[in-house]
C-alpha positions in Angstrom: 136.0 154.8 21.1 137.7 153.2 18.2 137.9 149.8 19.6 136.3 147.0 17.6 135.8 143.4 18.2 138.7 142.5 16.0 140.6 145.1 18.4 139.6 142.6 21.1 140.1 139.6 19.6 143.4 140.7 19.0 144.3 141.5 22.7 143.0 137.8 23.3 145.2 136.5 20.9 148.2 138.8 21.9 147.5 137.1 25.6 147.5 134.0 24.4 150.4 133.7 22.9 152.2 134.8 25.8 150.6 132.0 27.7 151.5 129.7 24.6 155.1 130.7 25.0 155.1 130.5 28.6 154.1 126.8 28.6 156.2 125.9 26.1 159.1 127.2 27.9 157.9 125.8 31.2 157.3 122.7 29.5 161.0 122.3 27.7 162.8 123.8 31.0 161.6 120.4 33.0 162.6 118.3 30.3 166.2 119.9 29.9 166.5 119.7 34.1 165.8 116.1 34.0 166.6 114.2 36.6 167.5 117.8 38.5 164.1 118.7 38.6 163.2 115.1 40.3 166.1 115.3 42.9 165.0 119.5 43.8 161.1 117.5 44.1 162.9 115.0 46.3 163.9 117.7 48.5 161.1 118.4 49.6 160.5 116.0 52.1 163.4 117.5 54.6 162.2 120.8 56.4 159.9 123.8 56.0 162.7 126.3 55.4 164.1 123.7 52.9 160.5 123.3 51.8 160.7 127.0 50.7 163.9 127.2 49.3 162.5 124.1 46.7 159.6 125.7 46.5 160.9 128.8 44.9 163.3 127.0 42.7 160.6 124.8 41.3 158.4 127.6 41.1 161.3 129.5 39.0 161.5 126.8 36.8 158.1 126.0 35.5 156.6 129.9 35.5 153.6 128.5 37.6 153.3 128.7 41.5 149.6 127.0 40.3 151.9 124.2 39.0 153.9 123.9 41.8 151.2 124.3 44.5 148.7 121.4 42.3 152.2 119.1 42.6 152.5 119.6 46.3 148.5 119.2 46.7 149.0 115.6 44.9 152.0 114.6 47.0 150.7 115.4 50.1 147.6 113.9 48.8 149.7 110.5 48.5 151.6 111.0 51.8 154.5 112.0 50.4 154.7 114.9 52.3 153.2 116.1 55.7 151.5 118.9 56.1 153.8 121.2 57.7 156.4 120.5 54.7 153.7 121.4 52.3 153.4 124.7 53.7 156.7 125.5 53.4 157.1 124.6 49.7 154.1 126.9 49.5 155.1 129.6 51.0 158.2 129.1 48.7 156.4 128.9 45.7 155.1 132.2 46.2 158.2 133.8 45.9 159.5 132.0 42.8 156.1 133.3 41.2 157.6 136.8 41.3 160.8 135.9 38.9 158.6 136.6 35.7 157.3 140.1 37.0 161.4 140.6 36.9 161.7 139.0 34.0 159.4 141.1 31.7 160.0 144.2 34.3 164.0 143.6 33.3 163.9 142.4 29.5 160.5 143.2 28.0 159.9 146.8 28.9 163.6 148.3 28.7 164.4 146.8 25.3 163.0 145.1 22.2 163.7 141.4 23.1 160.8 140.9 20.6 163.0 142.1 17.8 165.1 139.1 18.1 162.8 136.7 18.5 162.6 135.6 14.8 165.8 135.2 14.5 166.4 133.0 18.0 163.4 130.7 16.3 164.8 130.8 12.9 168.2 129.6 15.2 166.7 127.0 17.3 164.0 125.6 15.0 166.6 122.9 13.1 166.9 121.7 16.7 163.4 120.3 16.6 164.2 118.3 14.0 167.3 116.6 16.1 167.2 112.8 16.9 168.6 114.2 20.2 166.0 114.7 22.9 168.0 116.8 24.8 168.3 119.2 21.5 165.0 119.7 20.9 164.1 120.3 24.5 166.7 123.5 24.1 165.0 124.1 20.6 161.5 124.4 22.4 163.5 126.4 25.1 164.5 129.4 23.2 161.4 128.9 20.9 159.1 129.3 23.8 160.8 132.1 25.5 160.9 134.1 22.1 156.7 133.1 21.5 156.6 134.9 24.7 158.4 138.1 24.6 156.3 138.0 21.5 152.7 138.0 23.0 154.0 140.2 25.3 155.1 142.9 22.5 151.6 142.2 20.9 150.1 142.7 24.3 151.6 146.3 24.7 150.5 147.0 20.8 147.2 145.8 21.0 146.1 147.7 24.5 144.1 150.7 23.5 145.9 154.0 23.3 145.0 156.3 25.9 145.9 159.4 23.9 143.6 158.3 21.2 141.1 156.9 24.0 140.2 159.2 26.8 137.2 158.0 27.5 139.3 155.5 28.8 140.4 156.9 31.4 137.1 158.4 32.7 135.3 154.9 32.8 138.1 154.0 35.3 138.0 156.9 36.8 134.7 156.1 39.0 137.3 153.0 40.3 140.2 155.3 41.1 139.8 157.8 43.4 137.7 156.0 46.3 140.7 156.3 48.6 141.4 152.6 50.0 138.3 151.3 48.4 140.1 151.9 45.1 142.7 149.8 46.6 140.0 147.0 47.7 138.4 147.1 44.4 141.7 146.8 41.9 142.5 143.8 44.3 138.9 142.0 43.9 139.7 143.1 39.7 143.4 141.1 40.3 141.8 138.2 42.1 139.1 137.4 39.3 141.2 137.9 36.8 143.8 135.7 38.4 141.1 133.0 38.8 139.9 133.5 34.9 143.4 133.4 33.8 144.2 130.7 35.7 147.7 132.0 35.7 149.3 134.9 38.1 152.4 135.0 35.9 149.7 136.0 33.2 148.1 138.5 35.0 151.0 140.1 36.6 152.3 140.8 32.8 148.9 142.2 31.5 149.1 144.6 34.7 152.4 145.4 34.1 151.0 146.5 30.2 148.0 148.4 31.8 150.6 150.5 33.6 152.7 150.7 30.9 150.3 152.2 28.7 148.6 154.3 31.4 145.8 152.3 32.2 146.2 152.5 35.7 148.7 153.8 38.2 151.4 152.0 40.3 148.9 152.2 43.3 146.3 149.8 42.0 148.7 148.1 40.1 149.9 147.2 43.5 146.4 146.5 44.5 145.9 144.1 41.9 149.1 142.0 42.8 148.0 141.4 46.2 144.6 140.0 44.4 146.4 137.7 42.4 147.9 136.2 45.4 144.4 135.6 46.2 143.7 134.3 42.9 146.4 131.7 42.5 145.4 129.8 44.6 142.1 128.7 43.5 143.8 126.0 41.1 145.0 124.3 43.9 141.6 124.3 46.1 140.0 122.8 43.1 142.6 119.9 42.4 142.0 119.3 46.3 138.2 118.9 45.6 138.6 115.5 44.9 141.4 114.8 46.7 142.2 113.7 50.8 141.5 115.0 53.4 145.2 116.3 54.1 145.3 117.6 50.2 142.3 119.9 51.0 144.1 121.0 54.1 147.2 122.1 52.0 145.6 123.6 50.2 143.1 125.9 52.4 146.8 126.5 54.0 147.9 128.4 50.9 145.0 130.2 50.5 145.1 131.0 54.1 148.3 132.2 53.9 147.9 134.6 51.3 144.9 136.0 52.6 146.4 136.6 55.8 149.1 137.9 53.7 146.8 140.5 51.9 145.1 141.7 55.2 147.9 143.1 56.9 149.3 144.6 54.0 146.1 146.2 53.3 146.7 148.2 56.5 150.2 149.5 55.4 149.5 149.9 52.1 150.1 153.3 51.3 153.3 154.2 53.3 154.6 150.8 51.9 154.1 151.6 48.1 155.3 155.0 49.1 158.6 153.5 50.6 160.0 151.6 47.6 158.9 154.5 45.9 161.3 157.0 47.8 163.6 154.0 48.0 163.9 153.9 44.4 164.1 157.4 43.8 167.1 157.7 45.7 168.8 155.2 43.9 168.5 156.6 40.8 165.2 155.1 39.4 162.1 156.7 38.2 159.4 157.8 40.1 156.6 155.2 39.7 153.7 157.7 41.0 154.9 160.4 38.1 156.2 158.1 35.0 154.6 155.2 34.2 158.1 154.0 32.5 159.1 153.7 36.5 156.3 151.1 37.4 157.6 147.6 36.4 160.4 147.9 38.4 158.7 149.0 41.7 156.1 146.5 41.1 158.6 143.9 40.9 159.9 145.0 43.9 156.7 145.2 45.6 155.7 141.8 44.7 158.9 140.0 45.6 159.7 142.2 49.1 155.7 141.5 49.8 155.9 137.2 49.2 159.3 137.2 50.8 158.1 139.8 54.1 154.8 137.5 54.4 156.7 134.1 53.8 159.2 135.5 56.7 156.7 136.3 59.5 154.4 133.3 58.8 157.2 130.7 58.9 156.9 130.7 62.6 153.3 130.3 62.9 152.9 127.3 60.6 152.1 124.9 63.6 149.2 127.5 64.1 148.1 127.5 60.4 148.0 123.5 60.4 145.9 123.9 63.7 143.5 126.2 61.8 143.1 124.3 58.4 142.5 120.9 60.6 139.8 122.9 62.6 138.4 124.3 59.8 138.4 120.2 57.6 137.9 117.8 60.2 139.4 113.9 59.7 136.1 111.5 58.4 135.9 108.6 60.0 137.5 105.5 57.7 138.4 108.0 54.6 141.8 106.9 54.5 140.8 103.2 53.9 138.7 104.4 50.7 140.1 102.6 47.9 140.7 105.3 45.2 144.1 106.7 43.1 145.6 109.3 45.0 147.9 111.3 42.5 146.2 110.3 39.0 143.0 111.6 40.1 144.1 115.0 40.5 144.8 115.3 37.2 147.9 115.2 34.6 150.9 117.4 35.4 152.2 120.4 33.6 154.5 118.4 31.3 155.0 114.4 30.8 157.8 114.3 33.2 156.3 114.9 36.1 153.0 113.3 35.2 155.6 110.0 35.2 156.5 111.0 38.3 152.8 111.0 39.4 152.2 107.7 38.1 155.4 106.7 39.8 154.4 107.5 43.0 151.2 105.7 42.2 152.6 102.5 41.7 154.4 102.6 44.6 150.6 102.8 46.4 149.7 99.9 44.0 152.4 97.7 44.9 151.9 98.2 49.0 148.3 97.5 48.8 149.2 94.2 47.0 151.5 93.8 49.7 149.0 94.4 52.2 147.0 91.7 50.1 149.5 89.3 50.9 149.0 89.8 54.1 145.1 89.4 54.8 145.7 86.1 53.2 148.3 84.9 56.0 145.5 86.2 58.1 142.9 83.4 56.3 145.6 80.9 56.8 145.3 81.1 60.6 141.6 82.0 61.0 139.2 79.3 62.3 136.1 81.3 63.0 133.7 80.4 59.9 132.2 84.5 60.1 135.5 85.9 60.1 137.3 83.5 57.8 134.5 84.8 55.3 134.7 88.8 56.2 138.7 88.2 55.5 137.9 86.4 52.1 135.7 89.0 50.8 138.2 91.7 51.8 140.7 89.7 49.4 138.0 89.9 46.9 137.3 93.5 47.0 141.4 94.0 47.0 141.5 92.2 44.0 138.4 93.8 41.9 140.5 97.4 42.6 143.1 95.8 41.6 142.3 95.1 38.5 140.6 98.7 37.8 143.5 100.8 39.3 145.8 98.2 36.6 143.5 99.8 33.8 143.2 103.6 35.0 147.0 104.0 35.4 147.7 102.1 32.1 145.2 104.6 30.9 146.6 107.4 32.3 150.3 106.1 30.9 148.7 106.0 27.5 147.6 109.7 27.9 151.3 110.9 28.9 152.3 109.0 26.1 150.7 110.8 23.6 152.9 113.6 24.8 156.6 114.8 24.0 158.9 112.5 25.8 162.7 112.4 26.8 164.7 109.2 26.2 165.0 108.6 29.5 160.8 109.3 30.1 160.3 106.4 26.9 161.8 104.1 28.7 160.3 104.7 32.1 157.0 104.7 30.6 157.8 101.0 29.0 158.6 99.7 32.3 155.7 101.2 34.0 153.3 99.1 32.0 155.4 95.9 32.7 155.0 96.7 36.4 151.6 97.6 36.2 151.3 94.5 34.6 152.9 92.0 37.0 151.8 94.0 40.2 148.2 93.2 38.9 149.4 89.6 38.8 150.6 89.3 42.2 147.4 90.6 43.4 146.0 87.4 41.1 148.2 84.9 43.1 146.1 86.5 46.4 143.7 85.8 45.5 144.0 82.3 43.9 145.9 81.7 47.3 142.7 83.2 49.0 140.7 80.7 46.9 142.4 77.5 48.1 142.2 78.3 51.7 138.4 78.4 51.2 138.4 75.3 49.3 140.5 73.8 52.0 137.6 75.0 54.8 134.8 73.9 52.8 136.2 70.4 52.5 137.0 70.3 55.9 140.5 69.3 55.3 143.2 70.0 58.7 146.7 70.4 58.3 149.1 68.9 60.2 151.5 71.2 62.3 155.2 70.0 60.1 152.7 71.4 56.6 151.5 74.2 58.8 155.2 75.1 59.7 156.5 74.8 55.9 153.7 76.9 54.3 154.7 79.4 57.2 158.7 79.6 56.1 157.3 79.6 52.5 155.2 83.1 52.9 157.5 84.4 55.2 159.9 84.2 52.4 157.7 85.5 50.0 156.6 88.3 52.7 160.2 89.1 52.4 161.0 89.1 48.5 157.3 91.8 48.6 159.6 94.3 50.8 162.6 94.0 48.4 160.0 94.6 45.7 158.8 97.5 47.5 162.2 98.9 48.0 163.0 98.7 44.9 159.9 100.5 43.9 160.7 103.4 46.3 164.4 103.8 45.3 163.3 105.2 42.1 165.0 104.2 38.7 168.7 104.9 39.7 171.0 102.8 41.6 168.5 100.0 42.3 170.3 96.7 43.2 169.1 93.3 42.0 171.6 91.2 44.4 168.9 91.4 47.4 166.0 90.0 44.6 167.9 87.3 43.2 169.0 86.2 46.7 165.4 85.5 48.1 164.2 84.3 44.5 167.0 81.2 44.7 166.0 80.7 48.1 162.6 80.7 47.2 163.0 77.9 44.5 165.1 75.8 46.5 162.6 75.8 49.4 159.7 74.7 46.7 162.4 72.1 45.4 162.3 70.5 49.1 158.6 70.7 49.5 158.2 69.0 46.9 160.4 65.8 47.0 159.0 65.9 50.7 155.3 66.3 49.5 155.9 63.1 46.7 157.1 60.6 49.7 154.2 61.9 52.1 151.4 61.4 49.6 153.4 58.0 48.6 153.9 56.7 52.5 150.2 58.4 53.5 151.1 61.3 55.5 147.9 62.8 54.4 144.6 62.2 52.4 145.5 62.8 48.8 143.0 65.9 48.7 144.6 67.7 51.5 148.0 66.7 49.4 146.7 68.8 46.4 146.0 71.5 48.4 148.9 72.3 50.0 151.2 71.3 46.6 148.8 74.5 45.1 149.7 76.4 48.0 153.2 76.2 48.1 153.2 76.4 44.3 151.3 79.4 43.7 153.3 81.2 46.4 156.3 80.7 44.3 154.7 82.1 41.4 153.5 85.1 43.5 157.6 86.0 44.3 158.4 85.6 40.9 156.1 88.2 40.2 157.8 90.2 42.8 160.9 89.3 41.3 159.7 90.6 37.6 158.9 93.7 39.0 162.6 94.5 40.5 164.2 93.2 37.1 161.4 95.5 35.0 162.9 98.8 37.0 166.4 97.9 36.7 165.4 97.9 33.0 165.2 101.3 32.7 168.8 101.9 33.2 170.9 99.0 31.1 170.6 96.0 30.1 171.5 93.4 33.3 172.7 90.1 33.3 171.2 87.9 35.8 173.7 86.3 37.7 173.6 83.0 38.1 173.6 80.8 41.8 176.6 80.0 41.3 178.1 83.4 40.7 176.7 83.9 44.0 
């Protein structure tokens, strides 16, 4: 066989360029969709049928059902979505996998795309050069989809001729004529290479080369498809390995799904291949079994009627797929009260964008456990039992040693997505994020400074009386509330967030400190209380206040990202 190393090493290369490409188009796509590709994400959270419809668009977009499935393994990971919603963008996201089989079945078999690829890059490459973000997402567009049509023309050009390499044929032909164990073997062959690849899109084209050039027929071809099914779905199981409990059960679900998937259509296999055969035929096309010119379309066809016949009939058994996965990864007791990042830990995203919107998400989770912070401390306030008083205080503690590591792994993890190609839009977010990161980690401070003073209080033995017990009360309530707004702020997102609610509670906030303290100067001075137990309560009141300005910093550092804003003053008001 004249085949050499550099033969192979060629073929590598040919394949990696096409992978190149495809990322790099991926990649640019989600940059030009913007604040599209957020809202489509956002959709997610409605129903399953939804689910799949957002699951297939998104799935269209980035040329990865591994991308998409990893995304929805990290939100449901971060309760962002349920389980049953999950499903559905999965079962979604196997559909939208089979657009680039129809792309390359469509464009790079029936004509030389790869001709004019040196002249769309020789086009779009000033682009890259453009000030305007926008621009040189649409450069790295066309770039990216040339790169690939390119790999793919390499591919076809680098596969060893048959003609010229019989012996080809007869190695395979020990594989090929087992009957249905053919078919079982091609699809173990599809499901490793799937899993080496880590890319079904990838695999699906190198098939579609195999049966260009004769390699194999449309049969296995087939075979192999319904392996990389299989096959895609190991990314996801593995970002789940360090992921919750409901992550892991997502994704099981998906491999569940498509093994199911596999099974049934392993029993039908031949009359079904044989029917969009015939099918085809009659329309005019080539026969697939005869001309190996025939075979990208009917695998297309195969692959998308397959996803879209399986996604159909398991629809309306996804109650009984949840039922299975939670059988199969029983709830631990007290997991969900481990302290750990629940998107960054998965791992960065595809592109920048949507690693932002990971560490989004995982802000919001900082900012509620801060929150929840706030709230163990009103629970010191109010404890008298010594043993308790101290289990609360060394909760506050262990709160605020997280605290200040999950402030360092998300800055780290900004840092990282910095280093990448960013919009406008994504600069600015990322700015903002390490301001909030910042003053969220500050709040969590004032806890515990707040926690500190309590136990000073307990360990001088110093008793409120019920009029300070009453104002400390109204003052954390207050701040309790201005921690919501912060929160709501947080989960509205970077568009239409309004300030007016902030500014409100933050007046209201410093007028009530004003009072406490005129008040607290005439009770120390007509001897309301011992001086100590004065100083206590001026540091508790006070550092309260600093706590919801905090808060406060966090709403304006959001609104930010959007324009500049003028902070209105009381008496605008």
């Amino acid at each position: 066989m004249n085949y050499g190393l550099l033969d192979f090493l060629t073929l590598v290369g040919s394949l990696g360029l096409f992978l190149f490409g495809m990322k790099m188009m991926s990649e640019s796509l989600q940059k030009v969709a913007g604040d599209k590709m957020r809202n489509i994400l956002a959709a997610m959270t409605s129903n399953r049928f939804k689910g799949i419809l957002t699951g297939m668009l998104v799935t269209m977009v980035v040329q990865s059902s591994s991308a998409t499935t990893v995304m929805v393994v990290s939100f449901v990971n971060a309760g962002l979505l349920n389980l049953v919603q999950s499903i559905g963008v999965i079962m979604g996201a196997n559909i939208g996998t089979t657009f680039t089989a129809w792309l390359i079945s469509l464009l790079g078999f029936k004509f030389q795309i790869s001709a004019l690829a040196l002249p769309l890059i020789g086009l779009s490459f000033p682009l890259l050069f453009s000030r305007n973000k926008k621009r040189q997402s649409w450069g790295e567009l066309v770039i990216g989809f040339s790169l690939l049509f390119m790999g793919l023309d390499f591919l076809k050009s680098s596969v060893p001729n048959i003609g010229e390499n019989p012996e080809i044929l007869s190695f395979l032909s020990s594989y090929t004529n087992l009957g249905m164990g053919s078919v079982a073997i091609f699809i173990v062959i599809g499901t490793l290479l799937t899993v080496v690849i880590q890319s079904s899109s990838a695999t699906m084209a190198l098939t579609l080369v195999m049966c260009n050039q004769g390699w194999i027929s449309y049969e296995l071809a087939a075979a192999m498809v319904l392996g990389e099914n299989i096959g895609t779905t190991i990314t996801a199981n593995i970002a789940a390995a360090v992921a919750n409990v409901s992550a892991k059960r997502a994704a099981r679900a998906h491999l569940i799904f498509n093994i199911f998937g596999v099974i049934w259509m392993f029993f039908i296999f031949k009359w079904y291949i044989g029917t969009i055969a015939s099918t085809l035929i009659d329309m005019g096309a080539i026969n697939p079994f005869e001309n190996p010119e025939g075979v990208p379309i009917a695998l297309s066809v195969f692959h998308s009627s397959f996803n879209l016949i399986n996604t159909f009939l398991l629809v309306w058994f996804t109650p009984l797929i949840v039922k299975v996965v939670t059988k199969l990864i029983p709830t631990k007791e007290m997991e969900e009260e481990e302290f750990r990042l629940k998107h960054i830990g998965i791992g960065i995203m595809s592109t920048a964008e949507l690693s932002l919107l990971q560490a989004k998400k995982e802000i919001i989770i900082y900012s509620k456990r801060t929150t929840k912070m706030f709230g163990f401390v009103r629970e010191l306030f109010k404890e008298t039992n010594d043993k308790n008083f101290q289990q609360i205080f060394e909760r506050i503690a262990k709160y605020e040693d997280i605290s200040d590591r999950v402030e360092v792994e998300i800055a780290t993890y900004l840092n990282k997505v910095s280093s990448h190609d960013l919009s406008e839009e994504s600069s600015k977010r990322l700015q903002a994020m390490f301001k909030i990161i910042s003053d969220i980690e500050s709040i969590s401070d004032c806890n515990y400074n707040l926690a500190r003073t309590f136990r000073r209080k307990k360990e001088a033995n110093i008793w409120f009386n019920q009029e300070v017990r009453d104002n400390l009360n109204k003052m954390f309530d207050l701040v309790e509330e201005s921690l919501q707004i912060m929160n709501a702020n947080l989960e509205v997102g970077y568009t239409g967030i309004n300030l007016g609610p902030a500014y409100e509670i933050e007046e209201r906030i410093n007028q009530y400190r004003n009072v406490l303290k005129e008040e607290h100067i005439k009770n120390v001075e007509g001897n309301k209380y011992k001086y100590q137990a004065g100083v206590i309560y001026n540091d508790l009141f006070s550092e309260a206040e600093k706590l919801a300005d905090y808060a406060i910093n966090v709403s304006e550092d959001v609104a930010e990202i959007n324009k500049p804003l003028v902070k209105p003053t009381s008496q605008g008001k």
